[in-house]
gemmi code that builds the backbone of each chain (N, CA, C; Angstrom):
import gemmi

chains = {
    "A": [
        ("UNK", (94.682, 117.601, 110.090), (94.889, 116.155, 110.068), (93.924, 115.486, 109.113)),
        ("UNK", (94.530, 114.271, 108.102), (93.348, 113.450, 107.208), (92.973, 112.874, 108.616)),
        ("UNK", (93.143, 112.470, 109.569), (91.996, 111.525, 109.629), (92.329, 109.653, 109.020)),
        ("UNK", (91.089, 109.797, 108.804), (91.126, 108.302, 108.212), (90.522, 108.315, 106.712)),
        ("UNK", (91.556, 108.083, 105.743), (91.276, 107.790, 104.799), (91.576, 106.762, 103.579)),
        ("UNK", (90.269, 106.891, 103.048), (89.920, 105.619, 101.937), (89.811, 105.572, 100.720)),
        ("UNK", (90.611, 105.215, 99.845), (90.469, 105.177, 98.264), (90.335, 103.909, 97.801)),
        ("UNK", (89.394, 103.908, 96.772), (88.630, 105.288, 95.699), (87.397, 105.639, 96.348)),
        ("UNK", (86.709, 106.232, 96.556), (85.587, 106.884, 96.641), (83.910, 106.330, 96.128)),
        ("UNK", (84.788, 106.039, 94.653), (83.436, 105.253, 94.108), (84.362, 104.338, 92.598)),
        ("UNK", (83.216, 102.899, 92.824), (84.094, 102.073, 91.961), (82.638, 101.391, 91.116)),
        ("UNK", (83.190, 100.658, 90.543), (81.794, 100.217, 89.437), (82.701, 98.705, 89.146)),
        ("UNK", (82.526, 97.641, 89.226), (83.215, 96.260, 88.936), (81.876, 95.337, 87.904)),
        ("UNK", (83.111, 94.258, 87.239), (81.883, 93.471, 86.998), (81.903, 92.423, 87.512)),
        ("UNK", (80.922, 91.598, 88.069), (80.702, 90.713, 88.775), (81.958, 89.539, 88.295)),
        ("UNK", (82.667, 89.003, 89.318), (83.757, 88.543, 89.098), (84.920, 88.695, 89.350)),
        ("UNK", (85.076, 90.247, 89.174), (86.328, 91.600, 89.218), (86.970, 91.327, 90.632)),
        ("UNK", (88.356, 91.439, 90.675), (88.579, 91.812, 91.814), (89.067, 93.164, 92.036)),
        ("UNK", (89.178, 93.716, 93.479), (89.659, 94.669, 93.560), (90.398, 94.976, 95.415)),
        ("UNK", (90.655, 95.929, 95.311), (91.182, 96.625, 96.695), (90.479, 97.892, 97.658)),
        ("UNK", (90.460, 97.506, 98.556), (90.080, 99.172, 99.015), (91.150, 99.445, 99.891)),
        ("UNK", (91.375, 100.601, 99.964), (92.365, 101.260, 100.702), (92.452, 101.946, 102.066)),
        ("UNK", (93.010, 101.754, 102.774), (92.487, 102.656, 104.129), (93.735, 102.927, 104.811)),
        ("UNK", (94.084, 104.109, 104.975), (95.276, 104.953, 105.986), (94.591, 105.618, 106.957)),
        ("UNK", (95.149, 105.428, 108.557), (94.895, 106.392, 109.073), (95.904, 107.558, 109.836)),
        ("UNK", (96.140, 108.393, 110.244), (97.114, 109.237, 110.677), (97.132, 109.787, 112.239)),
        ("UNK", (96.379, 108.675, 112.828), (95.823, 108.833, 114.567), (96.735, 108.441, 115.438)),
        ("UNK", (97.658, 107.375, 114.633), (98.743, 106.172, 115.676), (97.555, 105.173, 116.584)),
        ("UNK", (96.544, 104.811, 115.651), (95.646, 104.221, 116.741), (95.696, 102.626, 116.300)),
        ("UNK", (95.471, 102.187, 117.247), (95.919, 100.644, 117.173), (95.278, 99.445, 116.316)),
        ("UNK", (93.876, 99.920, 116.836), (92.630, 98.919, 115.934), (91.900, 99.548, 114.458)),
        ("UNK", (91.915, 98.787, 113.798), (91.119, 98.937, 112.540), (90.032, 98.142, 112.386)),
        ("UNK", (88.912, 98.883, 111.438), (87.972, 97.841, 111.168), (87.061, 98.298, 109.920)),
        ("UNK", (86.733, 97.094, 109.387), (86.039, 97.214, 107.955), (85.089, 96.661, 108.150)),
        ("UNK", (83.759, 97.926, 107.669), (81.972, 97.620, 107.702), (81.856, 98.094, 106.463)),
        ("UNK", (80.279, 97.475, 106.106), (79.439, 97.727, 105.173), (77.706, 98.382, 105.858)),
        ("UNK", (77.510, 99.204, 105.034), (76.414, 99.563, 105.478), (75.666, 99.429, 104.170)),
        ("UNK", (74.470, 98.842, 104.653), (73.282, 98.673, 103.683), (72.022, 99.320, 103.994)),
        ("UNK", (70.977, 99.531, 102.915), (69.659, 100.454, 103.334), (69.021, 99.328, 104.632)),
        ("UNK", (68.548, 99.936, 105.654), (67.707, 99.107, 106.576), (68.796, 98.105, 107.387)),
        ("UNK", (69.829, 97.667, 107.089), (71.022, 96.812, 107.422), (71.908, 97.864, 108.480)),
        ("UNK", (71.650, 98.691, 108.837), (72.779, 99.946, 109.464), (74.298, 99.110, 109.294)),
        ("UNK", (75.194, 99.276, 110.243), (76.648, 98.931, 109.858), (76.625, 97.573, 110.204)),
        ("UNK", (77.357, 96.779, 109.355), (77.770, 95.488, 109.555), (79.320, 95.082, 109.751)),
        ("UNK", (79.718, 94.590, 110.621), (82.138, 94.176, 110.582), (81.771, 93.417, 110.105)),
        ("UNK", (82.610, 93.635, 108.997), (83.186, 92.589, 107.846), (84.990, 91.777, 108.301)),
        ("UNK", (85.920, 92.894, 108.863), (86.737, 92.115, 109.375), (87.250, 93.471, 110.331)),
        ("UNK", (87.853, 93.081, 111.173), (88.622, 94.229, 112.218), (90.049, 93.360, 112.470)),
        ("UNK", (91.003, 94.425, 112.599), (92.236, 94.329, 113.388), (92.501, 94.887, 114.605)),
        ("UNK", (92.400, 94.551, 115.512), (92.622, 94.701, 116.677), (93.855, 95.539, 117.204)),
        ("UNK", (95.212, 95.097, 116.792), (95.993, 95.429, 116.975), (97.141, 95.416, 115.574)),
        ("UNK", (98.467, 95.835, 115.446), (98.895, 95.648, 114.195), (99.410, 94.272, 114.240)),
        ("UNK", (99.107, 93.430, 113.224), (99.435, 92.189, 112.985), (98.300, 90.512, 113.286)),
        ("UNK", (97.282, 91.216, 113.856), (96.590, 90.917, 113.979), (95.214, 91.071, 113.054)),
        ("UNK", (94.644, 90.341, 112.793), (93.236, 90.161, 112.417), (91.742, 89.375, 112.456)),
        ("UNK", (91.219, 89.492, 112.361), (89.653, 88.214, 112.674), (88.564, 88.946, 111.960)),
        ("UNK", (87.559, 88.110, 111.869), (86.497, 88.151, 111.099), (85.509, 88.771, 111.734)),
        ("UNK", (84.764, 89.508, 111.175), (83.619, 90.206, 111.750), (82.357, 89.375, 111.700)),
        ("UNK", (81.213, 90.076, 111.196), (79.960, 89.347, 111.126), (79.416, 88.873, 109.584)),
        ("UNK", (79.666, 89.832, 108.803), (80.046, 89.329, 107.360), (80.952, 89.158, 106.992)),
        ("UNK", (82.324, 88.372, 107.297), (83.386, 88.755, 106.452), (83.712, 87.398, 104.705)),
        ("UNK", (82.160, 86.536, 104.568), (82.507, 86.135, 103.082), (82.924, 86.580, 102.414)),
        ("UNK", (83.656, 86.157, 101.065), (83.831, 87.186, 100.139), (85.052, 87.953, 100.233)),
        ("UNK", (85.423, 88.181, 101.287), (86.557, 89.382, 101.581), (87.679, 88.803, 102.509)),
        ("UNK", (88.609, 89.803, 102.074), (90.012, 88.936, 102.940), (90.402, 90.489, 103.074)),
        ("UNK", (91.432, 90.083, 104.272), (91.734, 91.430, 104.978), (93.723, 91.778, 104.964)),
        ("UNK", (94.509, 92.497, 104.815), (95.695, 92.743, 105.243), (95.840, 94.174, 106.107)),
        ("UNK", (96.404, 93.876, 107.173), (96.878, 94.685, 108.200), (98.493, 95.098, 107.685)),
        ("UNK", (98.799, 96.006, 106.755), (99.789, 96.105, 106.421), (100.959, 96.548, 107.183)),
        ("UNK", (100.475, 97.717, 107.994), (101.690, 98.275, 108.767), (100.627, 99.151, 109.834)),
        ("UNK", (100.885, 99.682, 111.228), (100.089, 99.855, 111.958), (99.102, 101.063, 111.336)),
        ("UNK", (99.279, 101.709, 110.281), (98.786, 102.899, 109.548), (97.828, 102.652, 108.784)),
        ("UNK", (97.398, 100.718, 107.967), (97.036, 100.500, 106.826), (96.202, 99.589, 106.993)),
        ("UNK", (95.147, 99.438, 106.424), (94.356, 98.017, 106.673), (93.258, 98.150, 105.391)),
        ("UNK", (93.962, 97.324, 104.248), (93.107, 97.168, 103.155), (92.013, 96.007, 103.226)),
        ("UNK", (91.266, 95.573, 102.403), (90.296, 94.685, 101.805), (90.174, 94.487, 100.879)),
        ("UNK", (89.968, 93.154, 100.216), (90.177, 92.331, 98.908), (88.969, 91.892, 98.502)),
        ("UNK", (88.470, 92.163, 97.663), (87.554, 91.453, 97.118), (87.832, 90.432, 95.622)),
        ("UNK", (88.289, 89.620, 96.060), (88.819, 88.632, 95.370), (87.557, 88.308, 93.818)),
        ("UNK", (86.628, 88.067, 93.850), (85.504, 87.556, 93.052), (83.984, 88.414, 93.554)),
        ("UNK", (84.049, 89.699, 92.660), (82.843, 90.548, 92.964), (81.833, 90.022, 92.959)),
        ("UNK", (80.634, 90.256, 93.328), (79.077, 89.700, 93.340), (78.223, 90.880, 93.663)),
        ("UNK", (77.397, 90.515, 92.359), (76.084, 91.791, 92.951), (75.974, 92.153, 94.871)),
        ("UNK", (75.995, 91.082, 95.620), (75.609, 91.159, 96.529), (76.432, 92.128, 97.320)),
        ("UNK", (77.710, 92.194, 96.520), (78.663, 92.955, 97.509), (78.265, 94.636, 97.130)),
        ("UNK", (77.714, 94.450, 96.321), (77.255, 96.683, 96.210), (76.771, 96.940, 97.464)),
        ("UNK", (77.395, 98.209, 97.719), (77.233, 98.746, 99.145), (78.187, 99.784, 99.360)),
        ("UNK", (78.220, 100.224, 100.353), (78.799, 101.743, 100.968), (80.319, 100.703, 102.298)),
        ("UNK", (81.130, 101.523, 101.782), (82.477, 100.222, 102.619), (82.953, 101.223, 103.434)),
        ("UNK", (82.606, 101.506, 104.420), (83.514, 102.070, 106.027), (84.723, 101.960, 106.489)),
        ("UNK", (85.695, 102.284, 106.169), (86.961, 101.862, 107.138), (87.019, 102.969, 108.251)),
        ("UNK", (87.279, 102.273, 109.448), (87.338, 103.218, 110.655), (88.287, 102.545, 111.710)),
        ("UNK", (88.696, 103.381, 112.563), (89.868, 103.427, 113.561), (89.730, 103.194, 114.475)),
        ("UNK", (89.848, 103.093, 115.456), (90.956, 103.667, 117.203), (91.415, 103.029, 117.803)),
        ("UNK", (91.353, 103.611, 119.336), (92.642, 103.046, 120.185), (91.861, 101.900, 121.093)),
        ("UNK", (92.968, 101.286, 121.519), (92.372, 99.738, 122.089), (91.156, 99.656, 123.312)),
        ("UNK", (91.145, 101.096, 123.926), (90.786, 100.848, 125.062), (88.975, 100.947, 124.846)),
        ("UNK", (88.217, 100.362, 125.633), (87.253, 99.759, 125.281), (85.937, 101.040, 125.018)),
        ("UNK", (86.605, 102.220, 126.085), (85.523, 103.482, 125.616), (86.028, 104.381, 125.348)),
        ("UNK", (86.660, 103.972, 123.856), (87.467, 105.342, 122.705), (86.484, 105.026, 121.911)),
        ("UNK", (86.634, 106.230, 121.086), (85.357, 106.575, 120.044), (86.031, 105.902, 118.374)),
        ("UNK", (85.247, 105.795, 117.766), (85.857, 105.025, 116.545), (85.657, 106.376, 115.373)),
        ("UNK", (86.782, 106.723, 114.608), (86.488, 107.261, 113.452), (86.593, 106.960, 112.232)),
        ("UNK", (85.791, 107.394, 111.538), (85.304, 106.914, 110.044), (86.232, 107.632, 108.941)),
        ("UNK", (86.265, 106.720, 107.262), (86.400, 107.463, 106.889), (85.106, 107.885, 105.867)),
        ("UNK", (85.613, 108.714, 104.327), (83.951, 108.964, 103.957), (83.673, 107.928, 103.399)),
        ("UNK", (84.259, 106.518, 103.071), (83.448, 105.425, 102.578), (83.511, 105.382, 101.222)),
        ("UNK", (83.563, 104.022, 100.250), (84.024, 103.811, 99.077), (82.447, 103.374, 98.928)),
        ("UNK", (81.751, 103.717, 97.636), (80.560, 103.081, 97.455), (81.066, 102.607, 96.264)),
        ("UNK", (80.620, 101.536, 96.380), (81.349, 100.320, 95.219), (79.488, 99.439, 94.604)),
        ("UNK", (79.686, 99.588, 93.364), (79.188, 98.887, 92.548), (79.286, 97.226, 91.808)),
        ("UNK", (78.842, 96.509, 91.949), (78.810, 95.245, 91.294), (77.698, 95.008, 90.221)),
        ("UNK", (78.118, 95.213, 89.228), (77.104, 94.867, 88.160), (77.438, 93.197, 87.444)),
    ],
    "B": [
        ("UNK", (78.056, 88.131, 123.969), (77.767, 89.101, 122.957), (77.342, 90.229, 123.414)),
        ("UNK", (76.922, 91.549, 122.506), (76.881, 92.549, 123.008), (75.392, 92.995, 121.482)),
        ("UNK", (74.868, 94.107, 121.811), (73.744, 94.435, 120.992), (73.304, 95.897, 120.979)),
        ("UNK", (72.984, 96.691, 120.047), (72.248, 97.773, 120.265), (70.663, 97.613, 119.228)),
        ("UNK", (69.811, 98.589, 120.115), (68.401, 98.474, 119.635), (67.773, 99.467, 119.340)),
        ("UNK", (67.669, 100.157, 118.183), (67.342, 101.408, 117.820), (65.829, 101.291, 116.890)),
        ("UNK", (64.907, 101.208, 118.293), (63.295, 100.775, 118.026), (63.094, 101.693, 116.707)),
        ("UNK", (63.226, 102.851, 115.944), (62.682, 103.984, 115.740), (63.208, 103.507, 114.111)),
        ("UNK", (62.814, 103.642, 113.087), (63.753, 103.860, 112.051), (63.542, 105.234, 111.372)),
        ("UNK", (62.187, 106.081, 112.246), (62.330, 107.268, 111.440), (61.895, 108.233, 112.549)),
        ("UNK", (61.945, 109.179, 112.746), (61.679, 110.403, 113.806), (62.031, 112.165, 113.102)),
        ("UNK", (60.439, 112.123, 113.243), (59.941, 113.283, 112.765), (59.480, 114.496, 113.654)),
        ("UNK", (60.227, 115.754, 114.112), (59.850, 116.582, 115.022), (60.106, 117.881, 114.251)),
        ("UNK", (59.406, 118.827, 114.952), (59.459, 120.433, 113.861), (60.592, 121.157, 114.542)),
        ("UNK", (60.985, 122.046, 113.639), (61.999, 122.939, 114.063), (61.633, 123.751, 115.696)),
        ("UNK", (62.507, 123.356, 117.066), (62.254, 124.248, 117.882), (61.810, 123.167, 118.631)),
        ("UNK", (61.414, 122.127, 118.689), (60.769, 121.558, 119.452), (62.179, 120.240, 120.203)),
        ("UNK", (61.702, 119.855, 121.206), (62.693, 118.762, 121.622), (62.894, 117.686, 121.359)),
        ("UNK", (63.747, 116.800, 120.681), (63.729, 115.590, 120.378), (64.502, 114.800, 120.793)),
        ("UNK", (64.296, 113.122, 120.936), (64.693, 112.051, 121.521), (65.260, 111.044, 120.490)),
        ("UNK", (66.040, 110.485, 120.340), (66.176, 109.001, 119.889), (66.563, 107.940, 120.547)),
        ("UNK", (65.760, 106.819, 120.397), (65.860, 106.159, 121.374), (66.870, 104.938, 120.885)),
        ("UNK", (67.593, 104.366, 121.894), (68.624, 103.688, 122.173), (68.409, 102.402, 123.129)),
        ("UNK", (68.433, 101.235, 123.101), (68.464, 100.025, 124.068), (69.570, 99.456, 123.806)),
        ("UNK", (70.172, 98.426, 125.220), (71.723, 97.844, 124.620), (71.648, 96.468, 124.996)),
        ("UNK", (72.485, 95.994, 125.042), (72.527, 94.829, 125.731), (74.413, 93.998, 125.871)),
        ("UNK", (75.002, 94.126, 127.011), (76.369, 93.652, 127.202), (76.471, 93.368, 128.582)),
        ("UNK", (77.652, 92.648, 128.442), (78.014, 91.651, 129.852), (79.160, 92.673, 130.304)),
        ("UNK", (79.172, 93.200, 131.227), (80.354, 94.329, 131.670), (80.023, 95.339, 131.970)),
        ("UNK", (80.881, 96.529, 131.854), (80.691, 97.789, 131.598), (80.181, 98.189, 130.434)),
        ("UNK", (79.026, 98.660, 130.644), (78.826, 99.439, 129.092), (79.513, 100.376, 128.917)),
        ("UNK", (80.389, 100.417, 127.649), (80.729, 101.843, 126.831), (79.998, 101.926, 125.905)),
        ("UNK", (79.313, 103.266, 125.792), (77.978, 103.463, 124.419), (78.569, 105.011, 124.396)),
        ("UNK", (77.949, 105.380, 122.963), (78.531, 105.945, 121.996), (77.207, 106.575, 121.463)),
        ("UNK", (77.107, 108.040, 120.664), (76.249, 108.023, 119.461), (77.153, 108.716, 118.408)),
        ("UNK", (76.560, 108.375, 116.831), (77.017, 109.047, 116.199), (76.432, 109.090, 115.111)),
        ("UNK", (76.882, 110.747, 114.218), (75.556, 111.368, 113.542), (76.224, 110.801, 111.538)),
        ("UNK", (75.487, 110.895, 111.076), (76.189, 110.926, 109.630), (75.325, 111.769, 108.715)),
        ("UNK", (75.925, 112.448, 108.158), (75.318, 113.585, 106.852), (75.301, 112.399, 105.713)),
        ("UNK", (74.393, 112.909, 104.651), (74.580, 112.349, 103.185), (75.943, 112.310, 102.674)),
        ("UNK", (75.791, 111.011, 102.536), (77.592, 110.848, 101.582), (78.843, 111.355, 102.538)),
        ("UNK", (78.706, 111.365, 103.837), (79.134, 111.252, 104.993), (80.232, 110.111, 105.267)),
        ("UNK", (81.115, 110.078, 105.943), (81.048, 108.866, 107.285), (80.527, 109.117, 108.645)),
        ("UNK", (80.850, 108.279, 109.099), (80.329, 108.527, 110.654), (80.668, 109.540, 111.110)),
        ("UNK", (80.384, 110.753, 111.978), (80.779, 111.638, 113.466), (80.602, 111.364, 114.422)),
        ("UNK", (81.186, 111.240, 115.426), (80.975, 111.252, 117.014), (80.564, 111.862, 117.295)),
        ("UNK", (79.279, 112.282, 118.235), (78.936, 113.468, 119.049), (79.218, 112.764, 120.210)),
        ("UNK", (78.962, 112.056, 121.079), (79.133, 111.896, 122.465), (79.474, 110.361, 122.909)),
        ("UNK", (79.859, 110.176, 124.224), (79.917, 108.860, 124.805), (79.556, 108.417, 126.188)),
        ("UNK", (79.007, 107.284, 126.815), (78.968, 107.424, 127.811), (80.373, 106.298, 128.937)),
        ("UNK", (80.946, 106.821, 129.436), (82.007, 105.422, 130.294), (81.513, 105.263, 131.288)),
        ("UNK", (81.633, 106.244, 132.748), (80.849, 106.048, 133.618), (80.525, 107.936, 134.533)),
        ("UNK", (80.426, 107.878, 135.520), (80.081, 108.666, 136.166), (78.519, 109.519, 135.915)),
        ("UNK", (78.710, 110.821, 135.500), (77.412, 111.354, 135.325), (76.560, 110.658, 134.292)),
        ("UNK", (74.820, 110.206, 134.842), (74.222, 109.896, 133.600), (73.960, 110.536, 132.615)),
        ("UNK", (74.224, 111.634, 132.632), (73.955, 113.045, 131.368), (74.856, 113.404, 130.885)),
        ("UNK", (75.225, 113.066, 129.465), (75.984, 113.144, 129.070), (76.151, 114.617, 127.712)),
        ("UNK", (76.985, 115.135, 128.124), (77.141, 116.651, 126.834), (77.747, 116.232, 125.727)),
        ("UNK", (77.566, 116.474, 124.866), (78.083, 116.256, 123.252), (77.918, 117.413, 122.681)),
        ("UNK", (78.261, 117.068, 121.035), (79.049, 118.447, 120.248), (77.548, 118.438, 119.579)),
        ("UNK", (77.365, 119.869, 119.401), (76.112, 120.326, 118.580), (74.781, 120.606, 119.901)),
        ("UNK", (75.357, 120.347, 120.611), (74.195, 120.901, 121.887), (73.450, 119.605, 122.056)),
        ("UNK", (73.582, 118.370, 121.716), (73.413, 116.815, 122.138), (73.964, 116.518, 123.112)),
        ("UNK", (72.446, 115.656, 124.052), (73.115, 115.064, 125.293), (72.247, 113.849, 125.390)),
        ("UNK", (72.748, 112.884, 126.022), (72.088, 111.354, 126.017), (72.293, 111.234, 127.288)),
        ("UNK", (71.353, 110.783, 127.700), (70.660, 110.177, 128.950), (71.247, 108.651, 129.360)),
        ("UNK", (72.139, 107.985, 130.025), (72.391, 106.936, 130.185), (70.816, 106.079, 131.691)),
        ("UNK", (70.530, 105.004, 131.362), (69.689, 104.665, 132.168), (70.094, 103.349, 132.261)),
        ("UNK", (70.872, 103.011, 133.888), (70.995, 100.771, 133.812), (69.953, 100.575, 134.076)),
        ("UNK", (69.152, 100.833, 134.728), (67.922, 99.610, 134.733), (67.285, 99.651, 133.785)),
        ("UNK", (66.850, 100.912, 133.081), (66.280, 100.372, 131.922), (67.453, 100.121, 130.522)),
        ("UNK", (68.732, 99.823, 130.344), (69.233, 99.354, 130.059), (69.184, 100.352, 128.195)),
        ("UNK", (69.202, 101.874, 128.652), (68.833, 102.426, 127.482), (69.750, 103.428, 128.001)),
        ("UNK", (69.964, 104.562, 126.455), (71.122, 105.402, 126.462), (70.295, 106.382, 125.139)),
        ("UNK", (69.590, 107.290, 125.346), (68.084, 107.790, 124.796), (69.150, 109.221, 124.205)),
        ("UNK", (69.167, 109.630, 122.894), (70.157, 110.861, 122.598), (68.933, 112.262, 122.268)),
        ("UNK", (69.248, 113.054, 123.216), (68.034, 114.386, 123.420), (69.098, 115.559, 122.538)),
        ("UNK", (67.978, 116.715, 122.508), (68.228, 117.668, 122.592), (66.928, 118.877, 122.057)),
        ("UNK", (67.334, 119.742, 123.493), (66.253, 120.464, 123.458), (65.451, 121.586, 122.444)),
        ("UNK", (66.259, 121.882, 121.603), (65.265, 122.766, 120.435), (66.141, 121.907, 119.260)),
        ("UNK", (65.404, 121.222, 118.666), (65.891, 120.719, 117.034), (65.759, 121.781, 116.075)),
        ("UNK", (67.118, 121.993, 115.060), (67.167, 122.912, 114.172), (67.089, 121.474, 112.636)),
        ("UNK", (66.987, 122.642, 111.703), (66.716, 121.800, 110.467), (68.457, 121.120, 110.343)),
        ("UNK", (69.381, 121.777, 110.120), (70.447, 120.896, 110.244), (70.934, 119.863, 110.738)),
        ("UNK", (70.378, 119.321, 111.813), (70.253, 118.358, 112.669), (69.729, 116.668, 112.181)),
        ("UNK", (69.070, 117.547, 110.908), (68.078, 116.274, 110.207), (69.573, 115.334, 109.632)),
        ("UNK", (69.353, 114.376, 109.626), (70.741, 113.111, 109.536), (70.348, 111.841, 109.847)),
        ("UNK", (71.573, 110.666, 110.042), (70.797, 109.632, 110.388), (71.636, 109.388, 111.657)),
        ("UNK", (71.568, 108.621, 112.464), (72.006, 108.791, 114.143), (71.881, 107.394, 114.191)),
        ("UNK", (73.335, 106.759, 114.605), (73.471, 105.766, 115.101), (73.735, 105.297, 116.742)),
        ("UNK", (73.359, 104.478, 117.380), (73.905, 104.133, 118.965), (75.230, 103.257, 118.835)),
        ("UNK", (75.625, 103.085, 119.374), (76.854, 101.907, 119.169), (77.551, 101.866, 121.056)),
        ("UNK", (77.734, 100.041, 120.944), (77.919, 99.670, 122.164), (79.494, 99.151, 122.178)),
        ("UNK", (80.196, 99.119, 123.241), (81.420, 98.503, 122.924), (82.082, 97.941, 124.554)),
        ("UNK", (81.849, 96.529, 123.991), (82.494, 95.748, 125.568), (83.672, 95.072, 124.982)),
        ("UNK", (83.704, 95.030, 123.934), (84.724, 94.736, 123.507), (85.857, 94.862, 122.806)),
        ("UNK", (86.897, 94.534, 121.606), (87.742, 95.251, 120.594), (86.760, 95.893, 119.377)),
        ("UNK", (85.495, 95.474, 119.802), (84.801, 95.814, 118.033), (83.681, 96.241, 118.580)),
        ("UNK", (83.321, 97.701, 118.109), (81.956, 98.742, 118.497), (80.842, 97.775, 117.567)),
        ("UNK", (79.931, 97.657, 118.570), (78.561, 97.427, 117.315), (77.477, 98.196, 117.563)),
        ("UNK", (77.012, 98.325, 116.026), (76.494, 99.779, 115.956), (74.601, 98.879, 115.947)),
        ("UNK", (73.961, 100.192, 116.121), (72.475, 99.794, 115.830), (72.169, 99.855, 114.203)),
        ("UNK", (71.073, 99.802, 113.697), (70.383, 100.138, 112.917), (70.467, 101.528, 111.666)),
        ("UNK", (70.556, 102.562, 113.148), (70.236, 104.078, 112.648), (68.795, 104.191, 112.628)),
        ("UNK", (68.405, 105.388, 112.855), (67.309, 106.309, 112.667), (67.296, 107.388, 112.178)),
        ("UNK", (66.725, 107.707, 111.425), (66.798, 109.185, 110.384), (65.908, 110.184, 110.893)),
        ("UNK", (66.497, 111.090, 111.262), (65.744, 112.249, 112.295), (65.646, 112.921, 110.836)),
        ("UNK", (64.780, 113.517, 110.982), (63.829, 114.522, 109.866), (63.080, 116.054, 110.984)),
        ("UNK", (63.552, 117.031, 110.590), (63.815, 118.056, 111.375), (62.697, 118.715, 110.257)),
        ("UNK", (61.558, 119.305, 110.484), (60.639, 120.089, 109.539), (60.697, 121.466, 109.828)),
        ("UNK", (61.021, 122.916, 108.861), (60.796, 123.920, 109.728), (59.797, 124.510, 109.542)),
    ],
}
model = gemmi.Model(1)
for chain_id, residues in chains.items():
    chain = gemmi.Chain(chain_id)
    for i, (resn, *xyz) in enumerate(residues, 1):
        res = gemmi.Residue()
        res.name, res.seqid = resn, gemmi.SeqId(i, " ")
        for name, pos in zip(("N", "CA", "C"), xyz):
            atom = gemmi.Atom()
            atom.name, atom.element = name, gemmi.Element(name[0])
            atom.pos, atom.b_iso = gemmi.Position(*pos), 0.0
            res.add_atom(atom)
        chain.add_residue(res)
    model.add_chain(chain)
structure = gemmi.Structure()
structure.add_model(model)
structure.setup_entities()
């Protein structure tokens, strides 16, 4: 089984750029959610979907907009890059119930110059 | 709201010996807590969870975490540390639709 996975892997933008990240998972699991992890910052939600069709904002979610495409898919937009956004981008999974375990995928480390 | 507190940001023990990371939480409910390990250039792994019943909890790699309510901590052991082990280890709490994670601590395993 993939699992949960995320393309591209690694990106380089210039401040301004927009772009996409990608995230499939192959679990049938209900909730999605998009973090950033920074040095000393451990993980931060940027936005989660709860369920399919649904979405809300995490704890950082400036900057970024979210689509819940189909219960399998849950990308992120970065409309107008900023240095600030370089960082390591998490998309991870599961099921609704409150003590299921969440899985990762290996994470897009994205550049803003 | 809900919180995890991962006092430690670095933990250093020699090969063979027993090690701890420590874990504090804070939620209105049932706690569901969680740890999980990450390699370099990694994502996250699960090793274990706690829902309810036994406070000792078994996980993958010979990891087990200690659940404690009064002291309101969920402490991830295991008794002989090997050098592979060295990683960074997150707690993560979940009362709600969205896990929140601690900090991390970077266990450093010397042999």
């Amino acid at each position: 089984n993939a699992g949960v996975t995320q393309t591209p892997k690694f990106q380089v933008l210039k401040t301004g750029q927009s772009m996409t990240l990608q995230c499939a998972q192959d679990m049938n699991h209900n909730s999605m959610y998009w973090y950033r992890q920074d040095p000393g910052m451990g993980l931060r939600l940027i936005y989660y979907s709860a369920s399919e069709g649904t979405t809300d904002k995490g704890e950082v979610p400036n900057g970024y907009n979210v689509s819940r495409l189909n219960k399998r898919e849950f990308s992120l937009r970065l409309e107008s890059a900023a240095p600030s956004q370089t960082s390591v981008y998490f998309c991870a999974s599961s099921e609704l119930g409150f003590g299921t375990e969440a899985f990762f995928g290996q994470g897009t480390r994205l550049t803003v110059v | 709201a809900q919180s995890v507190a991962q006092p430690e940001d670095q933990v250093n023990v020699a090969e063979g010996n027993p090690l701890t990371v420590k874990c504090t939480y804070s939620v209105s409910g049932n706690p569901y807590l969680f740890w999980y390990v990450q390699y370099p250039n990694r994502g996250l792994q699960f090793l274990l969870k706690y829902i309810t019943g036994d406070n000792l909890v078994k996980g993958s790699y010979g990891f087990e975490a200690e659940f404690n309510k009064s002291q309101t901590s969920f402490h991830l052991k295991k008794p002989s540390a090997l050098v592979s082990d060295s990683a960074l280890y997150f707690c993560a709490v979940r009362g709600s639709y969205i896990p929140t994670f601690g900090r991390g601590t970077s266990l450093i395993v010397h042999p």
